[in-house]
C-alpha positions, 0 to 999 in steps of 0.5 A: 500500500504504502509503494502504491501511494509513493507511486500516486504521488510520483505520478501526480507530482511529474504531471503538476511540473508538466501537466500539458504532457502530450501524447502523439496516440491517445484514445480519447472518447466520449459515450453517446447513450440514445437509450431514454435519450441519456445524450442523444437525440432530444426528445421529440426533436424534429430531424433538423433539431436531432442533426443540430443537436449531435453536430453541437455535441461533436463541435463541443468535444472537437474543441475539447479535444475528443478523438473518437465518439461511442454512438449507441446505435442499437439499445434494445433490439432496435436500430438507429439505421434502416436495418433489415433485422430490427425496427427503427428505435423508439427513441429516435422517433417515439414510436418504435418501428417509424421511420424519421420524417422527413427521412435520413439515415441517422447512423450515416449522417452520424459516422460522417459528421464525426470524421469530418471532424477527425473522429473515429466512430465506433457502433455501440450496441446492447447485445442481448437487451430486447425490450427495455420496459415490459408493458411499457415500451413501444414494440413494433408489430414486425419485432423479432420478438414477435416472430421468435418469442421462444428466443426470449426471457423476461428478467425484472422489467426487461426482457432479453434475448436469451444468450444460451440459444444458438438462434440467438446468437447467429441473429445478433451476429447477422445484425453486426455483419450487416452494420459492418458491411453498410456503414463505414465504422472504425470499431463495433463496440458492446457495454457491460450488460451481458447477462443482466444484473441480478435483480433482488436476488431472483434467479435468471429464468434459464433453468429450463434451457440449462436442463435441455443443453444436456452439458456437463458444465455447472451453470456458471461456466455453462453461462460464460461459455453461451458469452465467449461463444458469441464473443468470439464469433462476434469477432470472426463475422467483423474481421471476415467483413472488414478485417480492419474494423475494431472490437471493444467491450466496456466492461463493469469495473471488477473482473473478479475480486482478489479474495475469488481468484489469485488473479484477480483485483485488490477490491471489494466489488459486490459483483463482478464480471465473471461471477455475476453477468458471466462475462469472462473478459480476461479470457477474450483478451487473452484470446484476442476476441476484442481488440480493446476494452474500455472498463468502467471505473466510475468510483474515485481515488482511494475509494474504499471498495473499488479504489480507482488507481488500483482498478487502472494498475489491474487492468494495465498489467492485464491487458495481454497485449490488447488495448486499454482505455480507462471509462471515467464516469464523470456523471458522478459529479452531478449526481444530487447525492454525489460524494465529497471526492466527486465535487473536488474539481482535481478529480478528474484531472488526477484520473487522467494523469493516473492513466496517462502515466500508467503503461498499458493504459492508451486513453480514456473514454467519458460517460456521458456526452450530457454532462460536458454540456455544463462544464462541470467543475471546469472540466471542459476548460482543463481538457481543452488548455491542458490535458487535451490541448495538443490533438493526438491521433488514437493508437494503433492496433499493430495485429489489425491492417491498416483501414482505408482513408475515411469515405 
């Protein structure tokens, strides 16, 4: 512990004599979550305000420096895209299934602002979530869930697709291949909602489907196999498509806790990747079924359950060769019930300086796009006259061929 506080402080004082130290290659990204239109598009908004309103957001992290946006494209079985598979989503247009009037194709209108403006655009996508709110949301009559009701489960107030069936998997690949092939993506990108989040301690309705896969495996490893098997399938369909074309994961915080696993992290996460949504992201780097994760390490410095500084040395030194970014939840800062650490205007840049002189770590990404809109804490201005000020252009994966020069 006390090794790890002198190399904070090493680290924070280098970056204090020096805090404009630049980076040739450094991702710098920014979350854009259309689910519940979080940051994009305004609600109701006419086609005219939804373009106006993302060309605004893109100006906004053009001047502070951003590199790269992570635009959700799919929430929930749906699509901001005319898309052969899914219903056009209800928040784009408030009603699921209706196209924009009058009509564009927002995911092209989106990719090409952003690399206009030198960005990178990666597709974010919920892999397994169909319908966000049962009963309350809007469901087209040609969803798939109509088509193949047997492919899904209904957990809390949400229903999913479920991640053991092979039909399943095959579908959400084909949704992929498809973006892969049309749209002129640098990255297709998946969060951390694999299997769900537990819900008051009620079991996932997979009992039945455990049962009739007549596997050896215990549930749990059964669970991370249906996972790694469309990972890495995921992986196989993109780079058969477009070989250049990045994979990434934005993972929760843990992996696993230190106390379940010789491997894993010195923290007390109530849950963790592996043991509660299956999602065993280790394996996949080791693998190279993703090209970079992004986890999300939304708590602070010295937090006393998931420290920031530790989590981001963890994660460097498991990196196996694939890229790093680092998510900073900058929402926390306006949060109404938010902590102490989170209203100290240093702490976001002494996240930054972490990652920055932490090897392994290539960037950082920032959640979400809304909250720079107020420039909270000032942060906005540390990005755009220091930490950010000189532009860098984002990493390069020497296992990918080189992409092609933007259309």
């Amino acid at each position: 512990m006390q090794k790890l506080k002198a190399l904070l402080l090493v680290v924070l004082c280098i970056a204090t004599v020096n805090p404009a130290w630049t980076q040739q290659y450094e991702f710098r990204g920014v979350w854009i979550a259309t689910v519940m239109n979080i940051d994009w598009p305004p609600q109701n908004a006419s086609v005219e305000a939804q373009k106006a309103d993302y060309i605004r957001q893109l100006d906004m992290h053009q001047r502070n420096g951003m590199n790269a946006v992570i635009v959700q494209v799919r929430p929930a079985g749906d699509a901001f895209y005319p898309s052969p598979y899914e219903p056009w989503s209800q928040w784009l247009t408030g009603t699921q299934g209706k196209a924009p009037v009058p009509f564009y194709d927002p995911m092209a209108f989106m990719i090409q602002e952003a690399h206009k403006r030198g960005m990178e655009f990666h597709a974010w996508l919920n892999p397994y979530r169909a319908e966000f709110s049962v009963g309350r949301s809007s469901i087209a009559p040609d969803h798939i869930m109509r088509k193949h009701p047997d492919w899904f489960l209904t957990y809390g107030i949400t229903k999913y697709f479920n991640p053991a069936n092979v039909q399943v998997q095959n579908f959400v690949i084909d949704v992929i291949k498809d973006i892969v092939r049309r749209y002129d993506v640098d990255a297709i990108h998946m969060d951390d909602y694999f299997y769900p989040y537990p819900v008051g301690g009620k079991p996932f309705p997979d009992d039945y489907a455990y049962q009739r896969s007549g596997t050896s495996l215990s549930k749990n490893d059964w669970r991370r196999s249906n996972v790694d098997s469309i990972i890495k399938n995921i992986n196989i369909a993109i780079k058969a498509t477009k070989p250049y074309v990045k994979f990434g994961v934005s993972p929760f915080s843990v992996w696993r806790n230190l106390s379940d696993d010789t491997q894993g992290s010195d923290s007390k996460g109530g849950l963790t990747n592996y043991d509660h949504l299956y999602a065993d992201i280790l394996l996949w780097m080791r693998k190279g079924w993703v090209d970079y994760v992004t986890p999300q390490l939304y708590r602070e410095i010295n937090d006393r359950l998931i420290p920031y500084e530790k989590m981001v040395n963890w994660w460097a030194a498991h990196s196996f060769g694939r890229h790093v970014y680092i998510g900073h939840g900058i929402y926390r800062a306006t949060e109404a019930n938010t902590t102490a650490a989170w209203k100290n205007p240093n702490q976001l840049p002494d996240q930054i300086k972490i990652a920055r002189y932490t090897p392994g770590i290539e960037g950082s990404v920032f959640y979400s796009s809304k909250i720079f809109k107020n420039n909270p804490l000032g942060w906005n201005d540390s990005l755009r006259n220091n930490y950010y000020r000189v532009p860098a252009k984002v990493p390069v994966m020497p296992w990918l061929p080189k992409r092609p020069a933007w259309e």
